[in-house]
C-alpha positions as CSV (number, residue, x, y, z in Angstrom):
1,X,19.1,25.6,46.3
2,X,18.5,26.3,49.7
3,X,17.1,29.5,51.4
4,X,18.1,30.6,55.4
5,X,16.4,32.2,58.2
6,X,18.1,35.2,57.6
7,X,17.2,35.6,54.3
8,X,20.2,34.5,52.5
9,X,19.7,31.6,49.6
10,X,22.8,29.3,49.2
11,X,23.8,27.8,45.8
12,X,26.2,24.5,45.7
13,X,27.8,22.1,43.1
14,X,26.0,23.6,39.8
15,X,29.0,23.6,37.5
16,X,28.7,27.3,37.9
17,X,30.1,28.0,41.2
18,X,27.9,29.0,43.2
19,X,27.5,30.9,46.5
20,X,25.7,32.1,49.0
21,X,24.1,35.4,48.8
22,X,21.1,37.9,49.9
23,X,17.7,36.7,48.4
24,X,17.7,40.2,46.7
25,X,20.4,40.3,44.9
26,X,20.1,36.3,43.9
27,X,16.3,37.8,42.1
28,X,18.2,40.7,41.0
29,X,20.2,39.1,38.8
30,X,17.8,36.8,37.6
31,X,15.7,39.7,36.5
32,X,18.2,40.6,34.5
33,X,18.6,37.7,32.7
34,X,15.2,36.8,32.0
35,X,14.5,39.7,30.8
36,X,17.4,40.0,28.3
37,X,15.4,36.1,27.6
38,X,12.4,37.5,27.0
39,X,14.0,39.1,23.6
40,X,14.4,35.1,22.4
41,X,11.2,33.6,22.7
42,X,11.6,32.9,18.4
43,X,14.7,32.7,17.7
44,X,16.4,29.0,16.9
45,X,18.7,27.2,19.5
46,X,22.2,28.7,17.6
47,X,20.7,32.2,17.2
48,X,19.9,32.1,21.1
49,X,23.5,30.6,21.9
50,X,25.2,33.8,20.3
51,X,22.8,36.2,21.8
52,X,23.4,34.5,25.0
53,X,27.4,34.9,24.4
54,X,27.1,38.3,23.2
55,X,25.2,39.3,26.4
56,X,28.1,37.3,28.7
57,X,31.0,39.0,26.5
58,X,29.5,42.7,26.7
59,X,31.3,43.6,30.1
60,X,35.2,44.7,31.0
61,X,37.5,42.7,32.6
62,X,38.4,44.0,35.9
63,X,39.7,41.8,38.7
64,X,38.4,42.5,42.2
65,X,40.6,44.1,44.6
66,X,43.1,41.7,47.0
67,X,41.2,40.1,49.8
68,X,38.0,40.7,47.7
69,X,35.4,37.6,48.1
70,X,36.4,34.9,45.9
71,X,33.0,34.8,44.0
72,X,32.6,38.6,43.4
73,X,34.0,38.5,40.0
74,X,33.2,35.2,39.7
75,X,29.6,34.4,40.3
76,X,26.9,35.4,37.8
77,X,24.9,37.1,40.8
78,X,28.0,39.0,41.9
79,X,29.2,39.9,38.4
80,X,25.4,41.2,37.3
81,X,25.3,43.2,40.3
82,X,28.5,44.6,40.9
83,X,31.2,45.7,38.4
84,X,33.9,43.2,38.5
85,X,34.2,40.1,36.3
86,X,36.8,37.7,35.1
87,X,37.2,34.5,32.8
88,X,34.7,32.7,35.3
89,X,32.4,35.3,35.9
90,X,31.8,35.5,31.9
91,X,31.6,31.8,31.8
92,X,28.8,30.9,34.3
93,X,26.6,34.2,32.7
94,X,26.7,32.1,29.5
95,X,26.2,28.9,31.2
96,X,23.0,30.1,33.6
97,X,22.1,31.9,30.2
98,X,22.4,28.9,28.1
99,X,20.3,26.7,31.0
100,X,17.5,28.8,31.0
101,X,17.3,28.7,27.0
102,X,17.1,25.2,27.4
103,X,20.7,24.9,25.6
104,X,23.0,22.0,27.5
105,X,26.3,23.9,29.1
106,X,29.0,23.9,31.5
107,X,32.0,25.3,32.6
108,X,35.4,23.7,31.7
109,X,38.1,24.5,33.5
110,X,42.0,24.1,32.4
111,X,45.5,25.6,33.4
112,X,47.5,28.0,31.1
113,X,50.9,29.4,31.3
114,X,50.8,33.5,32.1
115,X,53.5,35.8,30.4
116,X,55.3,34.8,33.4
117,X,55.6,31.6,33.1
118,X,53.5,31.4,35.9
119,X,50.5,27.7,35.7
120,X,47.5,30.1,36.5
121,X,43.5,28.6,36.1
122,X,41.2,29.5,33.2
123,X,37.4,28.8,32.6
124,X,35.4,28.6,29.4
125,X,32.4,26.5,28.1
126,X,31.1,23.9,26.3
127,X,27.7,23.6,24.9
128,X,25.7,21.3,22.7
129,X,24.0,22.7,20.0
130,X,21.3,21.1,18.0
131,X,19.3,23.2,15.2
132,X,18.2,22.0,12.3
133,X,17.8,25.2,10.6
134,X,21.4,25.9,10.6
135,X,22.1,22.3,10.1
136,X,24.3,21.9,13.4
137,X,24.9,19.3,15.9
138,X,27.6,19.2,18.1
139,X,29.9,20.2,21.1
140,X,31.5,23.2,20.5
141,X,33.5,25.5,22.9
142,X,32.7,29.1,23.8
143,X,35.4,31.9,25.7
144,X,33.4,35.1,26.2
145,X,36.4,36.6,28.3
146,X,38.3,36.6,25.0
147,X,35.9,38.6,23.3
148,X,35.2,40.7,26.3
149,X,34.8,44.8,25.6
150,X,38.7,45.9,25.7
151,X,40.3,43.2,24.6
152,X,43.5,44.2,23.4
153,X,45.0,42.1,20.4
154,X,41.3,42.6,17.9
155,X,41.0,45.9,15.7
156,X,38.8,48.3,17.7
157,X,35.8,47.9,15.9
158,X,33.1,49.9,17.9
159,X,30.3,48.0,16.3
160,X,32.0,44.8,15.8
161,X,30.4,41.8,17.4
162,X,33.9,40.1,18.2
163,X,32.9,36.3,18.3
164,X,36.8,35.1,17.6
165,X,36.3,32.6,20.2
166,X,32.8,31.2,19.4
167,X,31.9,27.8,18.2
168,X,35.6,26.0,18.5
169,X,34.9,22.8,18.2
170,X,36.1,20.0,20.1
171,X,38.6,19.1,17.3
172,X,40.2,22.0,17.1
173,X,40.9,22.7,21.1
174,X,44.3,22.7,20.6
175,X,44.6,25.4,18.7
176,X,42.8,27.8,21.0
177,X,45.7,29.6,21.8
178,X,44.9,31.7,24.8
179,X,48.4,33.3,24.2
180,X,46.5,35.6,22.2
181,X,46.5,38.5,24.5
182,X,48.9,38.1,26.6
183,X,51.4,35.3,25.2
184,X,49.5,32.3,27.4
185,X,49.2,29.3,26.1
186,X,47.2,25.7,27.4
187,X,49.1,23.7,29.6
188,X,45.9,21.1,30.2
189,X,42.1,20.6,29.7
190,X,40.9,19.4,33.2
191,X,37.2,18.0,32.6
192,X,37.6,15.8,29.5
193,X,41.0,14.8,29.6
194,X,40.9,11.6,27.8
195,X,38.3,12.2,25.1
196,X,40.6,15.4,24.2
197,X,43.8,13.2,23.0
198,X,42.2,10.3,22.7
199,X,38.9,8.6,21.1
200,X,38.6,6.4,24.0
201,X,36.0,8.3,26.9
202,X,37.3,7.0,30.5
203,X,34.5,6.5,33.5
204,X,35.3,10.1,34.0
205,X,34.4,11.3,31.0
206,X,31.1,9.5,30.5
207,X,30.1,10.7,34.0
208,X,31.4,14.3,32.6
209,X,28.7,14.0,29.8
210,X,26.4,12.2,31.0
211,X,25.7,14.9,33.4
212,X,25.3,18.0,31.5
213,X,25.1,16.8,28.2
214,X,23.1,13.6,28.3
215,X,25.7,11.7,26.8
216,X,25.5,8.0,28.0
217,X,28.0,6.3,25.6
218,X,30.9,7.0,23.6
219,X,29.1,6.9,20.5
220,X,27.2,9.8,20.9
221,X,30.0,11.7,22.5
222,X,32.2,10.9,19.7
223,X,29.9,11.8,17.1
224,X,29.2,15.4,18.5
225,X,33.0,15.5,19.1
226,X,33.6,15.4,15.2
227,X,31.1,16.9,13.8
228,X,30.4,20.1,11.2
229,X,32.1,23.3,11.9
230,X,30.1,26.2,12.5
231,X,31.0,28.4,9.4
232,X,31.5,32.3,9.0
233,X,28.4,32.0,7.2
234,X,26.1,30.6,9.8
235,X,27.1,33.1,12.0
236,X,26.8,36.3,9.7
237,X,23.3,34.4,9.0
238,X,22.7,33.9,12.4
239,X,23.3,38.0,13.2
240,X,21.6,39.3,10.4
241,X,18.3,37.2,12.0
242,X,19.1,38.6,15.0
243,X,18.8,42.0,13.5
244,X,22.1,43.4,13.8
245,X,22.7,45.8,10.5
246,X,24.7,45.7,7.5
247,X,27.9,47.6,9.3
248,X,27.9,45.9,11.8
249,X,28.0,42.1,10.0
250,X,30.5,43.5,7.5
251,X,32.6,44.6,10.9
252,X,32.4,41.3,12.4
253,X,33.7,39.2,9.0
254,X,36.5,41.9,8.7
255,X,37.2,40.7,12.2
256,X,37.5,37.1,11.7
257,X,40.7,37.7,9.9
258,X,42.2,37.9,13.5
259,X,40.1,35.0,14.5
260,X,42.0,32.7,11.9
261,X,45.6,35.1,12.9
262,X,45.4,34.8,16.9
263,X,43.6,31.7,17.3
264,X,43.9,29.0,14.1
265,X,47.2,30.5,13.0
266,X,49.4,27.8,14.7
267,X,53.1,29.0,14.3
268,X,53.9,25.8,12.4
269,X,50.9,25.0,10.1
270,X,53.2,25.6,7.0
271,X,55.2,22.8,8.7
272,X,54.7,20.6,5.2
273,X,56.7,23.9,3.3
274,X,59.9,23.0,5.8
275,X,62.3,20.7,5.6
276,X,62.4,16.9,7.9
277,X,65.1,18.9,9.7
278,X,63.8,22.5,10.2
279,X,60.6,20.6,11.7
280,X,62.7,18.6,14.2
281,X,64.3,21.4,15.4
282,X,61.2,23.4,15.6
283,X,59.8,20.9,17.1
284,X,62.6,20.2,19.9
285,X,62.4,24.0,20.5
286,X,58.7,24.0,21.4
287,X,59.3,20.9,23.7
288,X,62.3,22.2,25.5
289,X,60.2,25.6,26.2
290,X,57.0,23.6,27.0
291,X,59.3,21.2,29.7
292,X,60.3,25.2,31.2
293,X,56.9,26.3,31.7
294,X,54.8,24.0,32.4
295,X,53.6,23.5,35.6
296,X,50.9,20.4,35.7
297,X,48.9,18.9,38.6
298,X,51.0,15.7,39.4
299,X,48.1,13.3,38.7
300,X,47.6,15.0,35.3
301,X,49.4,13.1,32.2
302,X,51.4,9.9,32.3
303,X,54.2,9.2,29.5
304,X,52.2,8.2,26.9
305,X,49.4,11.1,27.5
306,X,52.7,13.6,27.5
307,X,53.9,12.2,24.4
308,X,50.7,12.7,22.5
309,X,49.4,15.7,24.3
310,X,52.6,17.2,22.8
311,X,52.9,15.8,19.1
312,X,48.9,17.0,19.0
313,X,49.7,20.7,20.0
314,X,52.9,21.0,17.7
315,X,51.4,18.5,14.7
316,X,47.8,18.4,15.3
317,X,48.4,14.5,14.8
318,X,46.5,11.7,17.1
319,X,49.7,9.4,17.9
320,X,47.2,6.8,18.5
321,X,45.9,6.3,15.4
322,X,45.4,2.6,14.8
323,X,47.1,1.7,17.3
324,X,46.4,-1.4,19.5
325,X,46.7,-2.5,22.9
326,X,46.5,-2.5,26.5
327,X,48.2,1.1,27.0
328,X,48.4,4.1,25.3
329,X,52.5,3.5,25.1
330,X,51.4,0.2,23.1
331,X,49.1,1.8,21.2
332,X,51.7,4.3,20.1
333,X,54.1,1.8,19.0
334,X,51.7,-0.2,17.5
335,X,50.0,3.0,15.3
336,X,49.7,2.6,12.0
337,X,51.4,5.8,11.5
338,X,55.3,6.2,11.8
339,X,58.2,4.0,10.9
340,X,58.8,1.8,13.5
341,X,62.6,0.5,14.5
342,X,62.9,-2.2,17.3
343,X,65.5,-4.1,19.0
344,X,66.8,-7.0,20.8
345,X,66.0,-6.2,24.6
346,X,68.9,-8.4,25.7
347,X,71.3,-6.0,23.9
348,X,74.2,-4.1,26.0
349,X,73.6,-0.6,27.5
350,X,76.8,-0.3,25.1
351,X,74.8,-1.5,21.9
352,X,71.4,0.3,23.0
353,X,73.7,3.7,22.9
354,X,74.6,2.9,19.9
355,X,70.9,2.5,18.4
356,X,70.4,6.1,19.6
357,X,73.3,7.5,18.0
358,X,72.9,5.6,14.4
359,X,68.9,4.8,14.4
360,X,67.3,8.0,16.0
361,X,66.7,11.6,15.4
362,X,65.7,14.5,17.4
363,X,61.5,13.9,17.5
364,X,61.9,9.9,18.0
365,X,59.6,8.3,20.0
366,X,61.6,6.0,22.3
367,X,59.7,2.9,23.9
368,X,61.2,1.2,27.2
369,X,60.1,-2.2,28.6
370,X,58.9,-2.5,32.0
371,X,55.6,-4.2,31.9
372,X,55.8,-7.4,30.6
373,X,58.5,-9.7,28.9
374,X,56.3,-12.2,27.5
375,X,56.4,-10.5,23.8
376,X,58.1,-7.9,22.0
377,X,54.6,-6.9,20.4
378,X,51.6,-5.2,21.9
379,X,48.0,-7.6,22.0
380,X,45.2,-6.5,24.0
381,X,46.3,-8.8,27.1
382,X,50.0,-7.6,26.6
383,X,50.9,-4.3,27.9
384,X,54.2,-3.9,26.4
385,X,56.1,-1.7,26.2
386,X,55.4,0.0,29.3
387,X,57.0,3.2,29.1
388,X,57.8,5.6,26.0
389,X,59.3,9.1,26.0
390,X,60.6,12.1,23.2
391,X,64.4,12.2,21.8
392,X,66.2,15.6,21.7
393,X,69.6,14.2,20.3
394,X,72.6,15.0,22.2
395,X,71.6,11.7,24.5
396,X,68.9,13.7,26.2
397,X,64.8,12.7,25.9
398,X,62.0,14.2,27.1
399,X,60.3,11.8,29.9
400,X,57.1,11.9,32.3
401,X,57.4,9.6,34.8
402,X,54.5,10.7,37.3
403,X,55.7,7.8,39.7
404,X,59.3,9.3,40.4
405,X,59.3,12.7,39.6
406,X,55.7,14.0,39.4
407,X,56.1,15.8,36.2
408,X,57.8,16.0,32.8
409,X,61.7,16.8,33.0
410,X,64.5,16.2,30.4
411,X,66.7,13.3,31.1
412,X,70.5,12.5,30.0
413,X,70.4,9.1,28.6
414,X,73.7,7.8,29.6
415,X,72.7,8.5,33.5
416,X,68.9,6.7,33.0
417,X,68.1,3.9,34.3
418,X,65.7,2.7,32.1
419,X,68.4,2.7,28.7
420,X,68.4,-0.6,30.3
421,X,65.0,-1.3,29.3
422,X,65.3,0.3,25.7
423,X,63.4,-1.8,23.1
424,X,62.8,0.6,20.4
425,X,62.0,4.1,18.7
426,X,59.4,5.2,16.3
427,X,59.9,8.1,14.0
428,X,56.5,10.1,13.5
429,X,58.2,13.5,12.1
430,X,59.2,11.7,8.8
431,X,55.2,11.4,8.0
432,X,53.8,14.2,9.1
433,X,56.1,16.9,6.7
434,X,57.1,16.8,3.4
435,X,60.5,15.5,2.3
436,X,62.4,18.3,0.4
437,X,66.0,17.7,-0.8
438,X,68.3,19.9,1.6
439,X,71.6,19.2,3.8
440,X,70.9,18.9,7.4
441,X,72.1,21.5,9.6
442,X,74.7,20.4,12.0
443,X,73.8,18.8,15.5
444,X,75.3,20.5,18.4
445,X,77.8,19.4,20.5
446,X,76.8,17.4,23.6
447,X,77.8,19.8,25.7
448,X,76.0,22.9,24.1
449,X,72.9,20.4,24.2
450,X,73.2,20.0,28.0
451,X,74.8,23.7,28.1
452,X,70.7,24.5,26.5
């Protein structure tokens, strides 16, 4: 924090973008805030956390006019003085909130897909929260923007603390479907990347945690990854301490119907009640829209962070499970989950065809070699195979080869180079639903597949 000649103070690299701005309106604000703080001096850690998010979520959304400043409905200063705000400006309220109630927060940022297709930025928080009165400890996400005053798809309940988006834990990111307003959905998490599909924390991560979470090892970040779930019932608890009335706590349970409807209502979670098939279609549908939309940085996911990134947001399923290995493609083909089919790399592009069309079904997992030929097995010091991607049928997959193309795309098999490299496929789909006895629907011709 520095302060100018002319009076101005300047704010830089606090996770809650900063700015620079008059001295004025910089103590302004903080006024404001402390003394909405002064209300909390006995309340626990949790019952601070949702009076904090209440206080960042009671504001409209209005965006600032074109040309306007970039932090004017951005920056806590600019939102608490002025009258714009969007999902940013609620998220660093909460966060300078949550720092000065000595709560650990910050900002994560990820891309989402707009009604119009279009890859647009999004910002929300994570905090740790440790109180032993409410028997919580954990990381768990907040989104005040999606419980922002007018937000569209929750009843209107005039009195109705909407906390939809409150207390998500890290477990269940995937299912925060910011589609809930406007049809958007999550295309990636940006500050965590690994530790979201994966229990494995890269350097990036640990430096991630270790800085506003004082997180030093993957133990502990794993541990407050899974941990309890903040129940309906801590929370009605929690607002009934904070002395919010009888009305208004019946108002907010009414509401958290549409909590479980817009945000843990995944369109497939009765995927067990289908058929093998009707999920592998299903399944092939979301991909093929996903593959449309989506609109990734380039240095974002590899193959094998594509392939679980999307089996996690369709099944909820960790590909990686016991898996073993110097890569995540290894890892995949060596989980314990799936029925694995190999084959003789030496084969003909001929025969390799051939395991496609008799071994594989739409949902496959197929593994290509390019990393080492000493064994057709992973080990820690083996990294084979070295490339994996997701079968549609109709000799297409689904591939994400950041080296070459920069981004997922769909690829026709017969035209691929790396058929040539084809070792094996896994089938997950078989595992994750239940079998019931039905005739499968007939696959589509080649050409309507390519015609799709």
């Amino acid at each position: 924090m520095l302060c100018s000649k002319n009076k101005n103070i300047f704010i830089q690299d606090t996770n809650w973008f900063g700015g620079t701005w008059t001295i004025s309106d910089f103590l302004r604000a903080e006024a404001q805030l402390d003394k909405f703080l002064q209300k909390q001096k006995n309340l626990s850690p949790f019952e601070r956390w949702i009076s904090n998010y209440i206080f960042a979520s009671n504001r409209p959304y209005v965006s600032a006019p074109k040309g306007s400043p970039f932090q004017l409905s951005r920056s806590y200063v600019d939102v608490l003085n002025g009258s714009f705000c969007v999902c940013v400006g609620y998220a660093t309220i909460f966060k300078r909130l949550n720092d000065k109630s000595g709560i650990p927060c910050a900002v994560q940022g990820l891309l989402v897909k707009d009604k119009n297709c279009r890859t647009v930025n999004h910002a929300n928080n994570l905090s740790y929260l440790k109180d032993e009165k409410y028997d919580i400890d954990g990381l768990f996400y907040g989104d005040a923007r999606m419980d922002c005053q007018g937000f569209v798809s929750l009843p209107a309940h005039p009195k109705m603390q909407k906390l939809n988006s409150l207390a998500i834990p890290m477990t269940e990111i995937g299912r925060i479907l910011i589609k809930a307003w406007q049809d958007d959905s999550i295309v990636e998490m940006n500050d965590f990347q690994s530790i979201y599909y994966s229990q494995t924390p890269t350097a990036s991560d640990l430096k991630y945690f270790a800085k506003f979470f004082d997180f030093k090892d993957t133990q502990n970040i794993l541990k407050a990854k899974y941990c309890k779930k903040i129940t309906l019932q801590k929370i009605l608890l929690a607002l009934k301490n904070l002395g919010f009335d009888e009305d208004v706590i019946e108002q907010t349970k009414a509401g958290f119907s549409e909590r479980n409807k817009v945000f843990f209502d995944k369109n497939f979670q009765d995927l067990e009640a289908k058929s093998e098939w009707q999920a592998r279609l299903k399944f092939a549908e979301y991909l093929v829209d996903f593959l449309k939309h989506q609109g990734r940085r380039n240095d974002q996911l590899d193959c094998a962070t594509f392939v679980c990134h999307i089996f996690k947001n369709f099944f909820d399923k960790n590909l990686l499970e016991g898996g073993i290995g110097g890569s995540w493609t290894g890892k995949i083909m060596s989980s314990s989950q799936g029925n694995l089919m190999t084959m003789d790399e030496s084969k003909t592009l001929k025969e390799k065809l051939n395991f496609i069309d008799t071994k594989c079904k739409i949902g496959d997992v197929l593994f290509f070699h390019r990393q080492s030929k000493d064994a057709n097995s992973p080990s820690p010091e083996n990294h084979y195979p070295g490339h994996c991607g997701i079968y549609l049928g109709n000799h297409q997959y689904a591939d994400a080869r950041l080296t070459t193309r920069g981004n997922a795309a769909i690829v026709d098999i017969e035209n691929d180079a790396y058929m040539q490299l084809l070792v094996g496929a896994k089938d997950f789909i078989h595992c994750f639903v239940k079998q019931e006895p039905q005739k499968p629907a007939p696959q589509k011709s080649r050409a309507e597949g390519k015609a799709r």
